[in-house]
C-alpha positions as CSV (number, residue, x, y, z in Angstrom):
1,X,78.7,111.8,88.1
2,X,80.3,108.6,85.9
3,X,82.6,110.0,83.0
4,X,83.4,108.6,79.8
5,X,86.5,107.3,79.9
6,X,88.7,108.0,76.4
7,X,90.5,105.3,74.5
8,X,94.2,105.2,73.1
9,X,93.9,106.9,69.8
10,X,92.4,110.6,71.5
11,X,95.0,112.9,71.6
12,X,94.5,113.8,74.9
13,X,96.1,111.3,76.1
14,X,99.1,111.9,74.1
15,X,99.9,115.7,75.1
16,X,101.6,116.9,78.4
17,X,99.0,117.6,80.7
18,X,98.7,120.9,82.3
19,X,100.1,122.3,85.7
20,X,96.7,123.0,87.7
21,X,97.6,126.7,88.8
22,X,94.3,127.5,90.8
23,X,92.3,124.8,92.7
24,X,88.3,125.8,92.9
25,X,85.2,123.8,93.1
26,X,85.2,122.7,90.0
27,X,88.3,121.1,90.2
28,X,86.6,119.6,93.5
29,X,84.2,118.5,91.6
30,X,85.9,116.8,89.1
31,X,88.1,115.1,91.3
32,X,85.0,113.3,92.8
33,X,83.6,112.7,89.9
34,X,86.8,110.9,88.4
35,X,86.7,108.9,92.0
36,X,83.2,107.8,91.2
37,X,84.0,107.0,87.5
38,X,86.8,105.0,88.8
39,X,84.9,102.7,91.7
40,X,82.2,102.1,88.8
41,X,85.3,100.8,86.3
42,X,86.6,98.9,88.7
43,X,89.9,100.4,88.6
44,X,92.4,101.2,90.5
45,X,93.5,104.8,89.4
46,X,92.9,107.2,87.0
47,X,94.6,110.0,85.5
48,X,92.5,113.4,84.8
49,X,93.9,112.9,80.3
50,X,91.6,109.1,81.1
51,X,88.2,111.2,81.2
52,X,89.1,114.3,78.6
53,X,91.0,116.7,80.8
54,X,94.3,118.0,80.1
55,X,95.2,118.9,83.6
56,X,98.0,117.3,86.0
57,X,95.6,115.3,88.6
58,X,95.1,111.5,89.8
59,X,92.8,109.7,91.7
60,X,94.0,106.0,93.2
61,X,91.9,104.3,95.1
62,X,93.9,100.7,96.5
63,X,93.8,98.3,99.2
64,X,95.9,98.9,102.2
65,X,96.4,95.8,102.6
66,X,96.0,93.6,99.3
67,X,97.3,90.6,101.1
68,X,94.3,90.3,103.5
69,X,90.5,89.9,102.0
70,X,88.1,92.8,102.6
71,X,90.9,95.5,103.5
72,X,90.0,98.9,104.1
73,X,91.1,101.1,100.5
74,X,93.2,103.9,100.9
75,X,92.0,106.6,98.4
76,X,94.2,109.5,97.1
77,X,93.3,112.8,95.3
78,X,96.3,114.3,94.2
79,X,97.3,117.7,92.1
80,X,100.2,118.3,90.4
81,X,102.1,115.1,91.5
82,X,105.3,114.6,91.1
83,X,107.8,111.5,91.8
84,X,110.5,113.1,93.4
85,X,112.7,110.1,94.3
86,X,112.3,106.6,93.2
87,X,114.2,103.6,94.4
88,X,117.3,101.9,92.7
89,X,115.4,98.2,93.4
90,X,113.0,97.7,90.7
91,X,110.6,94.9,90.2
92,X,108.2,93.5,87.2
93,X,104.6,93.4,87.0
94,X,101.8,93.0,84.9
95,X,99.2,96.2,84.3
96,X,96.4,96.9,82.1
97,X,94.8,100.2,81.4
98,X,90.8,101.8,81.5
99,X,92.0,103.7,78.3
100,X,93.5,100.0,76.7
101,X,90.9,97.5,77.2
102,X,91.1,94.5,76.2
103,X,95.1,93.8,76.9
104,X,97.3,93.5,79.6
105,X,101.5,94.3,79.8
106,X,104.5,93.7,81.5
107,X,105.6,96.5,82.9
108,X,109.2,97.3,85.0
109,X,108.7,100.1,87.8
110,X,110.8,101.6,90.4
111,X,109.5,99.3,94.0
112,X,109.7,102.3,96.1
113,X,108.9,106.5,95.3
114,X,108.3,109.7,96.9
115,X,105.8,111.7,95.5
116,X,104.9,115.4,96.1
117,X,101.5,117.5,95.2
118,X,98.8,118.8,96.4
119,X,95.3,117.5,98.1
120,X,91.7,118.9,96.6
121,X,92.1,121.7,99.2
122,X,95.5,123.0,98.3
123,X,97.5,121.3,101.1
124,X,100.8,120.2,100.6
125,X,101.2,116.2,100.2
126,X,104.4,114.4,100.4
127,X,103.8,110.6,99.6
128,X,106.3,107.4,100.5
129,X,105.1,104.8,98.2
130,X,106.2,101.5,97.7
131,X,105.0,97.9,96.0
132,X,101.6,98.0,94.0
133,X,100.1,101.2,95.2
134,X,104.2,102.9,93.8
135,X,103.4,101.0,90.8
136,X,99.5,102.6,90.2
137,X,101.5,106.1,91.3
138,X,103.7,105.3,88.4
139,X,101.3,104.6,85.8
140,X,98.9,107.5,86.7
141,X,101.8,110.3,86.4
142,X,102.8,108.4,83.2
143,X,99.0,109.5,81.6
144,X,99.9,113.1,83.2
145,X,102.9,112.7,80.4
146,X,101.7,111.3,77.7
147,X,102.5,108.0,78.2
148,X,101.0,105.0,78.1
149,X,102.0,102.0,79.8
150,X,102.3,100.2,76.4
151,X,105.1,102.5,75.8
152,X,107.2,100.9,78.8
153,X,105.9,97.1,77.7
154,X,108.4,94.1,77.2
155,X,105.2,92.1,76.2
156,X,101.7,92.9,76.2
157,X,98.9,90.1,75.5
158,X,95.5,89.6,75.6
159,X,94.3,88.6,79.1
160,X,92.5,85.1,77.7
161,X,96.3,84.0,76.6
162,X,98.5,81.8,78.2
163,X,101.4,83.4,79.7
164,X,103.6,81.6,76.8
165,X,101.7,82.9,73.7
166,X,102.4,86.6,74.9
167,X,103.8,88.5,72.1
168,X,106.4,91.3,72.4
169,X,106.1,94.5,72.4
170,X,106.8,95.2,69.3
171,X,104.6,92.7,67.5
172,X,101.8,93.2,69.6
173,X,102.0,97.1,68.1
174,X,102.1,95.6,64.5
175,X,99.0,93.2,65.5
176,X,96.7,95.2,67.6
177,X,96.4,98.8,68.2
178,X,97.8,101.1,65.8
179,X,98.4,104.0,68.2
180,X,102.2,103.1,69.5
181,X,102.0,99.5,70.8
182,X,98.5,97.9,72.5
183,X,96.6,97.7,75.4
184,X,95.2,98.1,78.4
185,X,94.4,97.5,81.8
186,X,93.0,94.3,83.8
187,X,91.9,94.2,87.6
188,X,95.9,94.5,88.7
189,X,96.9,97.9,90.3
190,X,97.8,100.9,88.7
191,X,99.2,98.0,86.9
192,X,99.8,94.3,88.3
193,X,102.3,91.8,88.6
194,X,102.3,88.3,89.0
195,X,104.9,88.9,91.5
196,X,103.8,91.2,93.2
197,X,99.8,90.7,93.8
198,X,97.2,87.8,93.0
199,X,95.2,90.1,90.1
200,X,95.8,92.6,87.9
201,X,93.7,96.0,88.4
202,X,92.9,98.7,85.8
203,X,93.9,102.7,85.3
């Protein structure tokens, strides 16, 4: 089933999400259904606070390859993630948001994590990440926090603008959305960058 995705201004995804204590079908169910919301956005990840829930879970769903055209997708269902190590290297990238439409930002993350958690069926995951599908890790734990990328943006801009008429942070949160700063996510992955892959993917 395809769920509505929320917008910046809910509060939901403001609060710190909760710690999934007992994993049933429902949550199952939900996980799929956030999968199936996700391939219909055209995203790359989404965070359980993006369709209403208040619960600490993620689905990403990325190339394995996103050099080569047509590569198989890895997809991840993950409960109760956590980044448990992140690398000292980090890198720049531009990401955009299913809750933010309309905008795109640049973004610093950590090129390299570990994350922990838990699959659909209770099984312990451990998780070493690194380049864009680290970045859409990133972003997706972010939402399990509260936070937005817009919140982490140096600049954020409308996808239609030239790279030189993208406005800081700062004014782009006195221009455009009231909620903290602006925007949203573009094809990129978990959040893109113009360094690190050709497009930039929503989450």
């Amino acid at each position: 089933m395809i769920l509505d995705i929320v917008e910046i201004g809910d509060p939901v995804l403001r609060r710190k999400a909760h710690k999934i204590t007992q994993i049933d079908r429902d949550i199952r169910l939900l996980a799929d259904d956030m999968l199936e919301t996700l391939r219909d956005s055209g995203g790359v990840g989404l965070a359980a606070p993006q369709v209403g829930e208040s619960i600490r879970m993620i689905v990403v769903e990325y190339p394995e390859d996103d050099t080569v055209e047509d590569s198989p997708k890895k997809t991840y269902k993950v409960i109760n993630p956590e980044i448990i190590w992140r690398s000292e290297e980090t890198v720049e990238g531009s990401e955009g948001c299913l809750s933010i439409p309309g905008y795109v930002g640049t973004v610093v993350r950590n090129e390299s994590i570990k994350v922990k958690g838990l699959s659909v069926f209770g099984r312990p995951l451990k998780l070493n990440l690194s380049g864009w599908t680290a970045r859409i890790f990133q972003h997706e734990i972010d939402h399990l926090e509260g936070i937005c990328y817009i919140d982490r943006a140096t600049a954020i801009y409308q996808p239609s603008e030239e790279k030189e008429g993208e406005q800081p942070a700062e004014e782009a949160q006195d221009n455009s959305i009231s909620e903290t700063k602006a925007p949203a996510e573009k094809p990129a992955a978990e959040g893109s960058s113009p360094s690190e892959a050709p497009e930039k993917p929503e989450a």
